[in-house]
N, C-alpha and C positions, 0 to 999 in steps of 0.2 A: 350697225346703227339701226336703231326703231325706224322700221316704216310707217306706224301707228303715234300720231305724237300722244302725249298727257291730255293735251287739252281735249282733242278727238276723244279719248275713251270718257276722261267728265261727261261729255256732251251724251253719251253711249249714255253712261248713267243714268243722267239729268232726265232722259227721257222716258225712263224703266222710271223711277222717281216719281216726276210729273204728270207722268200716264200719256206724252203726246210731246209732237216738236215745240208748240209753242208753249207750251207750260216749262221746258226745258229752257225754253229762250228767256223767259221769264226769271228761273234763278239760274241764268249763268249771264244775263244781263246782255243776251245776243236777241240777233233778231233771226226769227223763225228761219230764213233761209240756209243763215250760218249753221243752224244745226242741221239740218237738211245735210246738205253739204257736207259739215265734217263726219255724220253718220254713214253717211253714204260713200264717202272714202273709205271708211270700212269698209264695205262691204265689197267695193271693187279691189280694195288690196286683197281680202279675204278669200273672195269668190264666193260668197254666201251672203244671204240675208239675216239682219237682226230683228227683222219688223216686221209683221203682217198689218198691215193698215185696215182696220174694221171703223168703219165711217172715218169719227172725229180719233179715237183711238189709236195706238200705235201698242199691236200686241207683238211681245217678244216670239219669237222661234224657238224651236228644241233647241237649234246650235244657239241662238244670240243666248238664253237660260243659261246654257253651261259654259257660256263667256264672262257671265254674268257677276258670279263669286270673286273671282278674280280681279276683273275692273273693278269691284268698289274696295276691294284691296288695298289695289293699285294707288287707288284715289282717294282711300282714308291714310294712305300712308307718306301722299305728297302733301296733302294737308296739313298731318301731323308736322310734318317738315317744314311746312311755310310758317306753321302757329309757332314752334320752336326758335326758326333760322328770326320771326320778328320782335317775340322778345328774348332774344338773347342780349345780354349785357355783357361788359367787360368784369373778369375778375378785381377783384380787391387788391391794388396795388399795398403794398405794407412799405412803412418807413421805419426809421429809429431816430431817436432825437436822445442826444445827451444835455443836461440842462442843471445848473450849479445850483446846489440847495441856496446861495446866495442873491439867485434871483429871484423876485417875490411871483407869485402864482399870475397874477394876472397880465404881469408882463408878457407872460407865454400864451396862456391859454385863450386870450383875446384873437393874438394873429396866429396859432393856430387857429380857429374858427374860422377867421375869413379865408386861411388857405383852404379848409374842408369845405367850404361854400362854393367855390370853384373846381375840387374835385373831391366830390363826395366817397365815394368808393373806393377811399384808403383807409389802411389799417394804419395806426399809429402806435408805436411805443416808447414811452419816455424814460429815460432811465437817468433818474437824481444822481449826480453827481458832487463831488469835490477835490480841489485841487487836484492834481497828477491824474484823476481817475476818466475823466474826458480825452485826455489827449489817448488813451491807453483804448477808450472804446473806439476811436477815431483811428489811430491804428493799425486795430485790428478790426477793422470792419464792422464792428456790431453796428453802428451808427451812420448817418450819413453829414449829420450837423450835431455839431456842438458848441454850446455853449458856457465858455469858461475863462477862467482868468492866466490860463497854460494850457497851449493848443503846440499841437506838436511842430518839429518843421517841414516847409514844404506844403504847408495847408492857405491856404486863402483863406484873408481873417478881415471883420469888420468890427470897429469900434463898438459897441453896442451899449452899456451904459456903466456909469459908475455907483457902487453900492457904495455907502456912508457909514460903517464901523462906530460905535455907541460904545462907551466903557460903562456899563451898568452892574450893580447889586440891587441883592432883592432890600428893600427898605428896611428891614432887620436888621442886615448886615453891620457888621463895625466899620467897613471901610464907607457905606452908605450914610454913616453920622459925622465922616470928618469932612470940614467947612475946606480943609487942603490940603492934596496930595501929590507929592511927586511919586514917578515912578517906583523909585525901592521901594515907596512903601506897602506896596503891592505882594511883595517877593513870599513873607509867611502869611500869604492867603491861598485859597486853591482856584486855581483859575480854569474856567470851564473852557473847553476848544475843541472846533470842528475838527475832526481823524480824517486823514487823507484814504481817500476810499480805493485810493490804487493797488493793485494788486503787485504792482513793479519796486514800486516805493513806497515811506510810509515816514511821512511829516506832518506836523501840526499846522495847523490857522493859528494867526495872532504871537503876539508879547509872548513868549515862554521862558520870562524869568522866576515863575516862580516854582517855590520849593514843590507847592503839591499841583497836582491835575486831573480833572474830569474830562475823557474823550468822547465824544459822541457823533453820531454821524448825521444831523441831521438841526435846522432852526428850534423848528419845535420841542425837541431834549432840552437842546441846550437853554431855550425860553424857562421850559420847567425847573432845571435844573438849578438857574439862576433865580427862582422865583421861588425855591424852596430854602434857598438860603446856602446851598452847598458853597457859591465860589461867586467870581465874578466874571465876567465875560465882555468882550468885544464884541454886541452882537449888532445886525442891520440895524437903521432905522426904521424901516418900513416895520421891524418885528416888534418894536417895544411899545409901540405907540401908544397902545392902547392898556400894558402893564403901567406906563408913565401915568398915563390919566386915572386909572385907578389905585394909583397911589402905592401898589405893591412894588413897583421896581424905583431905584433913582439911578441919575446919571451920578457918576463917580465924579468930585471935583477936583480932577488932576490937572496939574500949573500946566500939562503936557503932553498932550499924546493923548488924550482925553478920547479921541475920533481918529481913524484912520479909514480910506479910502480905497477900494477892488475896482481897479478896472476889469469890466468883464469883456470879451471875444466873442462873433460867431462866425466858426469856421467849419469851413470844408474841403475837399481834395478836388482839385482843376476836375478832375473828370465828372465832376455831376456838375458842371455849369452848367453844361447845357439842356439838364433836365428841368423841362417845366415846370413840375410840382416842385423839386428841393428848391427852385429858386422863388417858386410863387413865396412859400414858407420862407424862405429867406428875406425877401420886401418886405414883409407882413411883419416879420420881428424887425428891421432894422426900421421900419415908420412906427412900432409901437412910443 
């Protein structure tokens, strides 16, 4: 063990530095005697002197000189250490979020924020999903939360909301100029639907009675798709809004089934309860 502590050799410096004890005492925020004293420990552990005292002056020795390189060393290199050990931060914790092309954007991205406001210093990655394909990230790990309308079993699940299914054509359409429709008469039109993104399995969204089909994997396709006049489609509320108001899509008038309803889920596996962040993120969507 050092018989010389850290602080002692500063002090050694501070006065080579300052040119005298109290100029030392001065930036190391002691008072004259302290340095006195701890230089002076030196010198009795050493058995030599660092100092010849000329008046107000504190001149170095041959031996304190070839001390000398060494202590500020010594002493830029505890430094370095303290300036480092203080700003050190924690790494960037990373998550995964599975999240159903059927929930609209801001449902997410809102209590995401407020969970990142509380811990900044995460990595997030979201990965769209649809039917089977959450349970499947969930599963196997990619993920820690998901949200979906089929979560696997064995996962703790929270109600989260229900999306509202629309039966629309683009305003062009022939099924979009009859005043009334049942069902069949749907069957020789091509009907756009969301493609199961799972890798296990592989089903469709929606009605699939009819003869033809457009798959796509995502709202916005299938917005276009239907907006171009290819088919008709089941799509959210939250997505047509604004095709409705500008007059390129209509609602389909069917005697039946006109609207159908997604419960959506978010779930997770017992063992991240007790993580503070998956759960902050978990509040924060289930109060959206």
């Amino acid at each position: 063990m050092s018989k010389i502590s850290l602080e002692q050799w500063k002090m050694f410096v501070a006065v080579v530095e300052g040119g005298g004890f109290a100029q030392a005492g001065e930036l190391l925020f002691k008072t004259q005697p302290a340095i006195s004293h701890g230089v002076r420990k030196i010198e009795q552990l050493l058995g030599k002197s660092l100092f010849d005292i000329q008046g107000r002056k504190a001149v170095l020795t041959p031996f304190g000189a070839t001390l000398l390189p060494q202590a500020k060393h010594l002493v830029s290199q505890a430094n370095d250490l303290e300036n480092q050990a203080m700003s050190f931060t924690q790494p960037a914790r990373h998550i995964s979020l599975a999240v159903d092309v059927l929930l609209p954007s801001d449902k997410w991205l809102g209590a995401l924020n407020r969970a990142l406001e509380r811990f900044p210093r995460t990595q997030v990655k979201v990965q769209h999903s649809s039917l089977s394909r959450a349970a499947e990230l969930l599963e196997d790990g990619q993920v820690e939360l998901a949200i979906a309308s089929r979560l696997p079993g064995h996962t703790l699940s929270h109600p989260l909301t229900d999306i509202k299914l629309v039966a629309v054509a683009a305003s062009s359409h022939p099924l979009a100029k009859e005043a009334s429709l049942n069902i069949e008469a749907l069957t020789p039109y091509r009907q756009i639907v969301i493609s199961d993104m799972g890798l296990r399995s592989n089903t469709n969204s929606g009605w699939l009675g009819s003869d033809l089909r457009l798959s796509v994997q995502d709202i916005p396709s299938a917005s276009a798709a239907v907006k171009s006049g290819l088919g008709f489609a089941w799509l959210p509320e939250w997505a047509i809004t604004a095709p409705l108001a500008q007059g390129v899509m209509q609602k389909l008038a069917l005697t039946d089934g006109a609207s159908r309803h997604v419960s959506l889920q978010l779930g997770y596996y017992p063992n991240v309860k007790n993580d503070e962040l998956l759960m902050a993120l978990r509040d924060a969507l289930l109060s959206t």
